[in-house]
N, C-alpha and C positions, 0 to 999 in steps of 0.2 A: 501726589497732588492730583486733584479732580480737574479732568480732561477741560480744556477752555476758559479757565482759574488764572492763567499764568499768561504773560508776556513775556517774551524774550525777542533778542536781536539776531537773525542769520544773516551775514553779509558773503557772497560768493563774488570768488574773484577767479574772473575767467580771462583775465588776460594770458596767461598761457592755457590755449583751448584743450589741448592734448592731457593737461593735469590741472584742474582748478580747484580749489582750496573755500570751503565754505568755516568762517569763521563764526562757533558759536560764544555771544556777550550772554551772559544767563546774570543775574542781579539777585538771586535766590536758589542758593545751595541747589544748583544743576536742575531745577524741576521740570527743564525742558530736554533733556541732555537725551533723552531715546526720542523724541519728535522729532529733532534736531540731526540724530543722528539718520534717520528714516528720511529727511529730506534735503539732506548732502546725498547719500545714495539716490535717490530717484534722481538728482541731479548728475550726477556722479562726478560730485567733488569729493574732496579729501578732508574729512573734519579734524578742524583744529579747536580742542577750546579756548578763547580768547580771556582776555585779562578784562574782569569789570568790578568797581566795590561794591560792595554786596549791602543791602538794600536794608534799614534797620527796622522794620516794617512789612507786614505781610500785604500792603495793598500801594505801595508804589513802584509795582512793576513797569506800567503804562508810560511814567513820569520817565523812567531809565532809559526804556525801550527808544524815546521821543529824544530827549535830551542826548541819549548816546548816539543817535542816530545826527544828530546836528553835530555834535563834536567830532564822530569819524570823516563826516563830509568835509566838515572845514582843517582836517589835520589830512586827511588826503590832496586837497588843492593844495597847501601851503607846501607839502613832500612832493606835489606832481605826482601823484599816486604810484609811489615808490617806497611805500613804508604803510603796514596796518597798523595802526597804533592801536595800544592796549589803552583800557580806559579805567583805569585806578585811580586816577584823579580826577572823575567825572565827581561833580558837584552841583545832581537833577535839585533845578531851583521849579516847585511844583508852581509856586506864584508868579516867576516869569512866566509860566505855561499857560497859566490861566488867563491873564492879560489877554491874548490873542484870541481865545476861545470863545471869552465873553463877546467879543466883538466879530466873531464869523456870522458870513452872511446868516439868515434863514433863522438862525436859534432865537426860540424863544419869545 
């Protein structure tokens, strides 16, 4: 995959400092899986690949990236960020996404 093509999600969890655990969500057959791993090392967490459904489309990374990013936040609070949920049952709605977009300040 051509370098800056791809979104993915890394989430790092540093609550134990001594060992922290960078969880990569990829949405497209790993095509971040060596960027990913190059920046759990600079951090130096421990990568984990993380569970996400995979994407039936070669241009809604962005959509995953966004929408997975809202589903870990709201199943972290609800666990008291005691649980990293895998996201297998994420269901990026592109046109929820858009709603908001159309209406950000500045655009347009």
């Amino acid at each position: 995959m051509a370098r800056g093509t791809h979104w993915s999600l890394l989430l790092v969890d540093r609550r134990n400092r001594q060992s922290p655990v960078a969880y990569h969500y990829d949405s497209y057959e790993g095509g971040n899986d060596r960027q990913a791993a190059m920046l759990a090392t600079r951090l130096g967490a421990n990568l984990q690949q993380a569970s996400i459904r995979q994407q039936e489309n070669k241009f809604d990374c962005g959509v995953f990236v966004v929408d997975g990013t809202r589903a870990l936040i709201e199943r972290l609070v609800k666990t008291d960020g005691q649980h990293i949920a895998d996201l297998n049952d994420l269901v990026p709605d592109r046109r929820d996404l858009q709603g908001p977009l159309r209406n950000f300040p500045g655009r347009g």
